[in-house]
matplotlib code that plots the C-alpha trace (Angstrom):
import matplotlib.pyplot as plt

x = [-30.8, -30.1, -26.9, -24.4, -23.7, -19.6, -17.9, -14.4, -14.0, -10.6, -10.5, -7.2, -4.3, -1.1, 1.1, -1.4, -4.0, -1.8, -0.9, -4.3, -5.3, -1.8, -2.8, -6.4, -5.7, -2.6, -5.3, -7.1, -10.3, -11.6, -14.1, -14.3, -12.0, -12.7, -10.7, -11.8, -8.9, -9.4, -6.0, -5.4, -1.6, -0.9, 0.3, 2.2, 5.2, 5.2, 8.4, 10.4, 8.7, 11.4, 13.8, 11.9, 11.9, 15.2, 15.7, 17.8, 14.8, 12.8, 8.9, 8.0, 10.7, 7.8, 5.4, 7.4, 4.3, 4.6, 2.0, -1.5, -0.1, -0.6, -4.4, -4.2, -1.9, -4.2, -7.4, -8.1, -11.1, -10.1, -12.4, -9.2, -10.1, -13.7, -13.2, -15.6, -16.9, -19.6, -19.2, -21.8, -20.4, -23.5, -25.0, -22.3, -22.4, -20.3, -21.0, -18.6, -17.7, -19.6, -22.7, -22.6, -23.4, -22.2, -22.9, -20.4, -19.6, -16.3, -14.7, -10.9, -10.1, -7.2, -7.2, -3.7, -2.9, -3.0, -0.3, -1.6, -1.6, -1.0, -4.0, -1.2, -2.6, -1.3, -0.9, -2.8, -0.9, 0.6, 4.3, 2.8, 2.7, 3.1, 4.7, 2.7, 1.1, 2.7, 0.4, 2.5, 5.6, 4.7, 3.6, 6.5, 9.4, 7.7, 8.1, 11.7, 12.0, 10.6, 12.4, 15.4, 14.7, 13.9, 16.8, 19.2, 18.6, 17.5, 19.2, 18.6, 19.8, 21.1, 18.6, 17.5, 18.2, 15.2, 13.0, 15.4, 14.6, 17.0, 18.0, 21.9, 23.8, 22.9, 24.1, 25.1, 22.7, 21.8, 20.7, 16.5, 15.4, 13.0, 11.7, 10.8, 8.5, 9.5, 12.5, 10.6, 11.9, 9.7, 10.9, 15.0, 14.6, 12.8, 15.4, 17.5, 15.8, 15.3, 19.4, 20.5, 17.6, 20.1, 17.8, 18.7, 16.6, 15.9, 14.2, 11.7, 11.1, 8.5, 10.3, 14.5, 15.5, 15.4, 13.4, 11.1, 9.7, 12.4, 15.6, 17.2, 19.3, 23.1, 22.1, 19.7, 22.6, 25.0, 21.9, 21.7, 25.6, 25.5, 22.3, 24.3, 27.5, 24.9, 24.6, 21.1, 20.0, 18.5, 16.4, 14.9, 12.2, 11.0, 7.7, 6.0, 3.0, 1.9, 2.5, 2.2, 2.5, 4.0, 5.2, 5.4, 7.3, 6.9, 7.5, 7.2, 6.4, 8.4, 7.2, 9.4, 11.3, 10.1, 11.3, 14.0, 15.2, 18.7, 20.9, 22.4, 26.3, 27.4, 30.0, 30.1, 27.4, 26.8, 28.0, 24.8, 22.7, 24.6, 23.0, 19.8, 20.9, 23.7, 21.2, 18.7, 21.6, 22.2, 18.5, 18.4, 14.5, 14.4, 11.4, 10.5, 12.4, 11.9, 11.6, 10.7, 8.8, 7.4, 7.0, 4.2, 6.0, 4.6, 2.8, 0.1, -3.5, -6.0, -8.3, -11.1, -13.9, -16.0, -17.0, -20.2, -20.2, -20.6, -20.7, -16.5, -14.5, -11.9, -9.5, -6.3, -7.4, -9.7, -9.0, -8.4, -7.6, -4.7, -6.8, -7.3, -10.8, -12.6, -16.1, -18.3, -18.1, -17.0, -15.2, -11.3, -8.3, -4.7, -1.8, -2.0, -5.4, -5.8, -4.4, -3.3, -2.0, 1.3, 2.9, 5.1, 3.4, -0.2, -1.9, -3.5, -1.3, -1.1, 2.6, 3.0, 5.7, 5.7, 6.8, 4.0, 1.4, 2.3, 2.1, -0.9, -2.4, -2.0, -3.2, -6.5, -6.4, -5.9, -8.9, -11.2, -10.2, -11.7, -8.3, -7.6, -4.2, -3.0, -0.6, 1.5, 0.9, 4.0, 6.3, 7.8, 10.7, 12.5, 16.1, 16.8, 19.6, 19.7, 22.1, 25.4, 24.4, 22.4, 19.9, 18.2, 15.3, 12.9, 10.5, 10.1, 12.3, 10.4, 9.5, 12.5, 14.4, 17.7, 20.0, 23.1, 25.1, 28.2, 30.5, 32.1, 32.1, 32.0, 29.3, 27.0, 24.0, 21.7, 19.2, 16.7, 15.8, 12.8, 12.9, 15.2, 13.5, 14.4, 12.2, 13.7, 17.1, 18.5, 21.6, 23.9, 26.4, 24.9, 21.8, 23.1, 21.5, 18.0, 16.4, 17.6, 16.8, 13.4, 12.6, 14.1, 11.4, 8.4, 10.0, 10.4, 13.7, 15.4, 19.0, 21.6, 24.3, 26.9, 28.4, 29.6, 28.2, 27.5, 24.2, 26.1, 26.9, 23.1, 21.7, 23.9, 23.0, 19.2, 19.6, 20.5, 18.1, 15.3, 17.0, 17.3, 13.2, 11.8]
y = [-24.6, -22.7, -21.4, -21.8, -19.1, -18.3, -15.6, -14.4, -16.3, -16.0, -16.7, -17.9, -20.1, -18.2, -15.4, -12.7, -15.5, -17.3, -13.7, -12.6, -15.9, -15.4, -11.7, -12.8, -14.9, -12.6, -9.7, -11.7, -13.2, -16.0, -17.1, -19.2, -18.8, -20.5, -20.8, -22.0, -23.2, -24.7, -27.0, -29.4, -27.7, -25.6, -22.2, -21.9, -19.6, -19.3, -17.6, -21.0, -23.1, -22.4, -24.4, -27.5, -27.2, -27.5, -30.1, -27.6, -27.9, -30.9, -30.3, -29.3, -26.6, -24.8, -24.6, -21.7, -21.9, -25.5, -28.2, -29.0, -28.1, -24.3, -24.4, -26.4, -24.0, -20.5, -23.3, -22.5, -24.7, -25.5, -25.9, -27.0, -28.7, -25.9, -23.5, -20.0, -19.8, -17.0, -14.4, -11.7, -9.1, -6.9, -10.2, -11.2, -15.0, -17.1, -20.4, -23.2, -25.7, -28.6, -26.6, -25.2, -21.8, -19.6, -15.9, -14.2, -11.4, -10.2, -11.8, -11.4, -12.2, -13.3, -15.8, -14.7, -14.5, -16.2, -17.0, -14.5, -16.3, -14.1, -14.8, -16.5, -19.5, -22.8, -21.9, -24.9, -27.1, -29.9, -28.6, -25.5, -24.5, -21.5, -21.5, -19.8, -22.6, -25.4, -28.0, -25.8, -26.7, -30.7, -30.6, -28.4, -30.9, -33.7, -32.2, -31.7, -35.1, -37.1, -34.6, -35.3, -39.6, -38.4, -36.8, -39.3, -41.5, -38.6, -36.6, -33.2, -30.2, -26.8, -24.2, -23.5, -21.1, -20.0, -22.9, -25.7, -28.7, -30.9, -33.9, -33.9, -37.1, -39.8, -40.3, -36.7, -36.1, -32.7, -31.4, -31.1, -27.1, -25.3, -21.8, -19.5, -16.2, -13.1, -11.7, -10.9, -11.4, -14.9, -15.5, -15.3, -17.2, -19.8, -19.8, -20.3, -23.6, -25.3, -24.8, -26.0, -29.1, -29.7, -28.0, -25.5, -22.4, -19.8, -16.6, -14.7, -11.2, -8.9, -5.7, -4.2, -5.3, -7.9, -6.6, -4.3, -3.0, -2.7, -2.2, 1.4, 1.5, 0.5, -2.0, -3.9, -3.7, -5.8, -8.1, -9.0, -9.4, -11.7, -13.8, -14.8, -15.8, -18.0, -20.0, -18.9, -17.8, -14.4, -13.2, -9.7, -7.9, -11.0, -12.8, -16.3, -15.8, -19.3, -23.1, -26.3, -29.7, -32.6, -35.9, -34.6, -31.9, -28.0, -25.7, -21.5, -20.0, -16.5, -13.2, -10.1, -8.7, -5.8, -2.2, -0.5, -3.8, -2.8, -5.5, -7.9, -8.7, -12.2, -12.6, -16.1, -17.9, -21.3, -23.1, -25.3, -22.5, -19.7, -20.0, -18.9, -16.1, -15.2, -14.9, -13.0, -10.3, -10.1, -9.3, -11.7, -14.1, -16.7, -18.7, -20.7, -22.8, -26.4, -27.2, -29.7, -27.4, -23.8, -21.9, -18.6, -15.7, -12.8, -11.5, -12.8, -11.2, -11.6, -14.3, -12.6, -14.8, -15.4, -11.8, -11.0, -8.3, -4.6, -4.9, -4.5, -1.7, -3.1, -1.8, -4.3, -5.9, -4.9, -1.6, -1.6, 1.4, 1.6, -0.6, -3.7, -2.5, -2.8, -0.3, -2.9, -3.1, -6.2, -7.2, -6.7, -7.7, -8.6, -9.9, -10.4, -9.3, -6.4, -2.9, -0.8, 2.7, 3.3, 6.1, 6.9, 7.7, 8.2, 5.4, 2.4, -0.4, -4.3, -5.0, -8.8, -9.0, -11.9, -9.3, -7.2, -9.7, -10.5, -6.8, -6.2, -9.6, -9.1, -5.4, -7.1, -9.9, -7.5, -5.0, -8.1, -8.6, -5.0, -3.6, -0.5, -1.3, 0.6, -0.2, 2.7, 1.5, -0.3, 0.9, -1.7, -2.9, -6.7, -8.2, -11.0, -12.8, -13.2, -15.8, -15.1, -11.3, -9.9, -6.9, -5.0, -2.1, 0.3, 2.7, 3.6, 2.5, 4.2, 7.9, 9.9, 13.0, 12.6, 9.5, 8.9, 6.0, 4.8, 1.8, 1.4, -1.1, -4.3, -3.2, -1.1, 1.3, 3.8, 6.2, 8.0, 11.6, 13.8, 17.1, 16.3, 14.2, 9.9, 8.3, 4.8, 2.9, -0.2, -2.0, -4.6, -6.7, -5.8, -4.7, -3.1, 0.5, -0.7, -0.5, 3.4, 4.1, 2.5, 4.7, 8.1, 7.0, 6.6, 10.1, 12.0, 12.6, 15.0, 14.0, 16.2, 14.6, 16.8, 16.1, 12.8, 10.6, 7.0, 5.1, 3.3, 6.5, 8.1, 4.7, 5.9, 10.0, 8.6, 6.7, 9.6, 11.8, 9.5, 8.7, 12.4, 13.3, 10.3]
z = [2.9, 6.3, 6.2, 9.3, 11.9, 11.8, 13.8, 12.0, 8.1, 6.4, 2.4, 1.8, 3.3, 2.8, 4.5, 5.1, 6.3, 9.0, 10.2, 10.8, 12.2, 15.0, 15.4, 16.0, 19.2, 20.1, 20.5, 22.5, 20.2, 22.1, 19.6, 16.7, 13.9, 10.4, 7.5, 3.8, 0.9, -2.2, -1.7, 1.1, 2.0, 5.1, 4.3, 1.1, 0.5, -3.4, -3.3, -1.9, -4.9, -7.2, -5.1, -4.1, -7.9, -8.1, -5.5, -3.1, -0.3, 0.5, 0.3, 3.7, 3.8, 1.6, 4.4, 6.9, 9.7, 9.8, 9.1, 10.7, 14.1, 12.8, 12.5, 16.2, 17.9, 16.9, 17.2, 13.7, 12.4, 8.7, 5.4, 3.3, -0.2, 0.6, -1.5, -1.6, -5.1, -4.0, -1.4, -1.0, 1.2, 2.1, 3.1, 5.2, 3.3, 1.8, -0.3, -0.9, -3.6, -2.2, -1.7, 1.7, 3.2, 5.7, 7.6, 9.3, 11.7, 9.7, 6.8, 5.7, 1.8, 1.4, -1.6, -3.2, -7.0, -9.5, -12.6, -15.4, -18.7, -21.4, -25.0, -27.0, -28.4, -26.9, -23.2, -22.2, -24.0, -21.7, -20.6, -19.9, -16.2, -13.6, -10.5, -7.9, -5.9, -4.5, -7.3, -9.3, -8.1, -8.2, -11.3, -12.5, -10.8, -11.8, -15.4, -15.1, -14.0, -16.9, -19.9, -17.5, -18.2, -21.6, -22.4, -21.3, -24.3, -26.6, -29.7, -30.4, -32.3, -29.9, -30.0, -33.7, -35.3, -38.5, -38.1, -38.2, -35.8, -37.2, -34.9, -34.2, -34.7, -33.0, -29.6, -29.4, -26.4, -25.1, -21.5, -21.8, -22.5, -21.6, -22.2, -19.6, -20.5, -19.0, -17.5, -14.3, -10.8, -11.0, -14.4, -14.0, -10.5, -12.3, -14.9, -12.2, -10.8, -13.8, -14.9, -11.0, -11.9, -15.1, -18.1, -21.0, -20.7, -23.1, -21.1, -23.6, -22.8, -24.7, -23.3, -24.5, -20.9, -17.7, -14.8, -16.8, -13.5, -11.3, -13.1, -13.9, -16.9, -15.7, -13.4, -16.0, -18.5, -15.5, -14.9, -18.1, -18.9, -15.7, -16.5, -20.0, -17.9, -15.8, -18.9, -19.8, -23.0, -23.0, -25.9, -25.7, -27.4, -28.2, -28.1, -28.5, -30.6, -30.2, -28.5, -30.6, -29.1, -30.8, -29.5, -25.9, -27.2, -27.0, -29.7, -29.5, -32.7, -32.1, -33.7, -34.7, -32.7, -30.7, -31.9, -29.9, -28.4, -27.0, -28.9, -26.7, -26.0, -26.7, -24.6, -22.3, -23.4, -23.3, -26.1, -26.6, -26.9, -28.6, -32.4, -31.4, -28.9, -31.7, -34.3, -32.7, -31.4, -35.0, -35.7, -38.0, -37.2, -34.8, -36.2, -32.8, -30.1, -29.1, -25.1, -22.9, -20.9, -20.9, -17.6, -17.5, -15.7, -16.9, -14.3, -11.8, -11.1, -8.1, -6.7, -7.0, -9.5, -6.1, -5.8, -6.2, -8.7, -7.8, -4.2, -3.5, -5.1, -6.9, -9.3, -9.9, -6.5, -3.7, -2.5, 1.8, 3.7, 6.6, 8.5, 5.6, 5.8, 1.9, 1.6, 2.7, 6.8, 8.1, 5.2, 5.4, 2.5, 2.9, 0.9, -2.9, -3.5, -1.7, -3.1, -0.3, -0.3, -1.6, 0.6, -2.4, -5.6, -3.2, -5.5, -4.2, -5.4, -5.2, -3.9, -4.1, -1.7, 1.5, 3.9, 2.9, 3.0, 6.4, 8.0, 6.0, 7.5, 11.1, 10.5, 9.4, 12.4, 14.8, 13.6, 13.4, 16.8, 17.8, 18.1, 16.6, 14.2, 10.8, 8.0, 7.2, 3.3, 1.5, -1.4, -3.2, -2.1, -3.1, -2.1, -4.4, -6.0, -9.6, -10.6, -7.8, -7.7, -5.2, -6.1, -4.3, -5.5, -4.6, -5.4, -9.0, -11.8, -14.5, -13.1, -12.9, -14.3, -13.0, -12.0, -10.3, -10.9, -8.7, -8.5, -5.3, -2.3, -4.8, -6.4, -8.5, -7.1, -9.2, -7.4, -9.6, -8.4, -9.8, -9.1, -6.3, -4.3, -4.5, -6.3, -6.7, -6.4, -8.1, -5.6, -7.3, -5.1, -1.9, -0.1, 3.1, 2.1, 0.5, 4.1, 5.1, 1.4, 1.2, 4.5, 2.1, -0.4, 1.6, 3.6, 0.6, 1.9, -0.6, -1.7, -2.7, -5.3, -5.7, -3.0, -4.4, -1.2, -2.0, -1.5, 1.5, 2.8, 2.2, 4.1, 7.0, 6.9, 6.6, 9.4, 11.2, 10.3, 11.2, 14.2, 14.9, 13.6, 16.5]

ax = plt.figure().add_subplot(projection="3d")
ax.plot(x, y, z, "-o")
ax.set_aspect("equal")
plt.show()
């Protein structure tokens, strides 16, 4: 088979490959620009799935570059529904799922992530979905609608407590459940979407606190006060050793409870779901839980099955340099699956963040153009609102020697300080400073506590003293 003669390929149909596609044709590339997805949709923002879930968007809210006007607009010649399933870089060629082939001049991979599916036995039970693409989300919604019809003219116990899945009386309905696994910044705004869609959810976390990766100490403790007031139960140092399916129905065999799990406070829980959260505070077992649905959100990993083996360095992703570029020329990586430099700890890291797939995307357009553009590298950063609080964090919640806590302008900030540099900062109530102190952290700007300033009143001095150092 002769393979056909491309100019610039892009993997992928999300932020980082819209952006190089726009910075493409904004830097002036003339020629041909093909693109090749495995779904049909225009470019997907995964973060927005959560409320189509919940029905506070309608569907094509989801899609923030629009629909098949896009690909006209940046005269983008689409393969959608083609997905890569080989790509030999050194080659320059690609082959797709119906059995075509391709060369290239310059490739950009940008196939995104995928859930990450923890080995517990069960997981591919029906009622068992992620949330990262928007099949996902359909399939999740339409979930939540039929234990919604279910429930309506269904009888069930609260959350058990041992192994007891008694049913209650009957005609004492109850609100359908479902169990969402880990506490992660996908996980509790998950949790969120399914309560606002009218579900009881039970949030299973392997690790003593919410947020494992972002949250410093006083902060996770408010998090996790408020997540319980949102009516959700919360459980722990917990884990779901198993899934069995029965009559449409989920249960989560639970083992022991992790050591050193802080014990949680049981104040202003929902009533239909405080036995099992009231046991397990007591550290007394909680044999399993019954749901309607179970939601993955434990993590996500890579697209990267299509490449050929050896040929890419790759650690967690593909590892780019400022300019996107991978070790094999004319192969570039943005967004999800590529692991750029973190400025911070001097690691390469993959940071799953929109705003960072779309710098790191037209950095990779604008190079495959022949311009000459760098990424400075990104340090994590995320605004987000958990239940009515907004939080905001950065840097590193995990290396630190020092940390300074302070409540003040209605809410609650922590920055973390090793050897007296900041090296990460948790925001509660408001997310004015996170910007001046995301630009401390990448600066290595050295703070001085003692003299008592706030982290509203660092983001203000930092601003100055970049202002000042241009």
């Amino acid at each position: 088979m002769t393979a056909t003669a491309l100019d610039l390929v892009i993997v992928g149909n999300g932020a980082a490959a819209a952006e190089a596609a726009q910075a493409a044709r904004a830097a002036g590339h003339r020629g041909e620009i093909d693109l090749f997805a495995d779904n049909h949709y225009p470019p997907y923002n995964p973060m927005l799935g959560p409320y189509y879930v919940a029905g506070a968007i309608p569907a094509e809210r989801c899609f923030p570059f629009g629909g098949a006007g896009f690909y006209e607009r940046n005269r983008i010649r689409t393969h959608l529904g083609e997905g890569v399933v080989e790509l030999a870089p050194w080659e320059k060629r690609l082959a797709t799922t119906d059995g075509s082939e391709y060369t290239y001049r310059a490739c950009l991979v940008a196939s995104g992530a995928h859930t990450s599916f923890p080995p517990i036995a069960g997981l591919d039970a029906p009622g068992v979905f992620g949330l990262r693409s928007f099949d996902d989300a359909l399939a999740v919604k339409e979930a939540v609608a039929r234990a919604m019809a279910r429930a309506a003219g269904d009888a069930r116990a609260p959350w058990p407590a041992g192994d007891s899945l008694a049913p209650r009386p009957a005609g004492d309905s109850l609100a359908p459940r479902a169990v969402v696994l880990g506490a992660s910044f996908a996980g509790l705004k998950v949790a969120d979407a399914l309560r606002d869609a009218g579900l009881e959810v039970c949030i299973v976390e392997k690790e003593p606190g919410v947020l494992p990766l972002a949250v410093l100490p006083d902060c996770g403790r408010l998090i996790e006060q408020h997540v319980r007031q949102q009516g959700h139960t919360l459980m722990l140092g917990a884990t779901v050793d198993r899934v069995e399916e029965t009559e449409g129905r989920l249960i989560a065999r639970l083992g022991r409870r992790s050591a050193g799990a802080g014990a949680a406070r049981a104040d202003a829980r929902a009533p239909a779901v405080e036995p099992v959260a009231a046991a397990h505070d007591r550290g007394e077992s909680v044999e399993s839980l019954e749901a309607d649905l179970l939601v993955v959100c434990a993590g996500s990993r890579p697209n990267l099955a299509f490449l050929a083996g050896g040929e890419v360095e790759t650690d967690a992703g593909i590892v780019v340099d400022e300019h996107m570029k991978t070790n094999v020329p004319g192969l570039f990586a943005a967004g999800d699956v590529a692991q750029a430099l973190d400025p911070l700890s001097g690691r390469h890291e993959v940071v799953a963040l929109w705003a960072s797939a779309r710098r790191q995307g037209r950095t990779a357009g604008r190079n495959m153009a022949g311009l000459h553009a760098e990424d400075p590298g990104c340090t994590s950063c995320n605004i987000q609102k958990v239940g009515d609080l907004l939080f905001a964090s950065g840097g590193s919640s995990r290396e630190y020697d020092s940390l300074d806590a302070r409540v003040g302008g209605g809410g609650l900030s922590t920055l973390a300080y090793r050897e007296g540099r900041l090296t990460g900062f948790n925001l509660v109530g408001g997310a004015a400073a996170a910007g001046p102190l995301a630009c401390a952290l990448v600066r290595g700007t050295d703070v001085n506590v003692a003299d008592g300033a706030s982290a509203t009143q660092w983001a203000r001095r930092i601003a100055w003293m970049r202002s000042s150092a241009s």
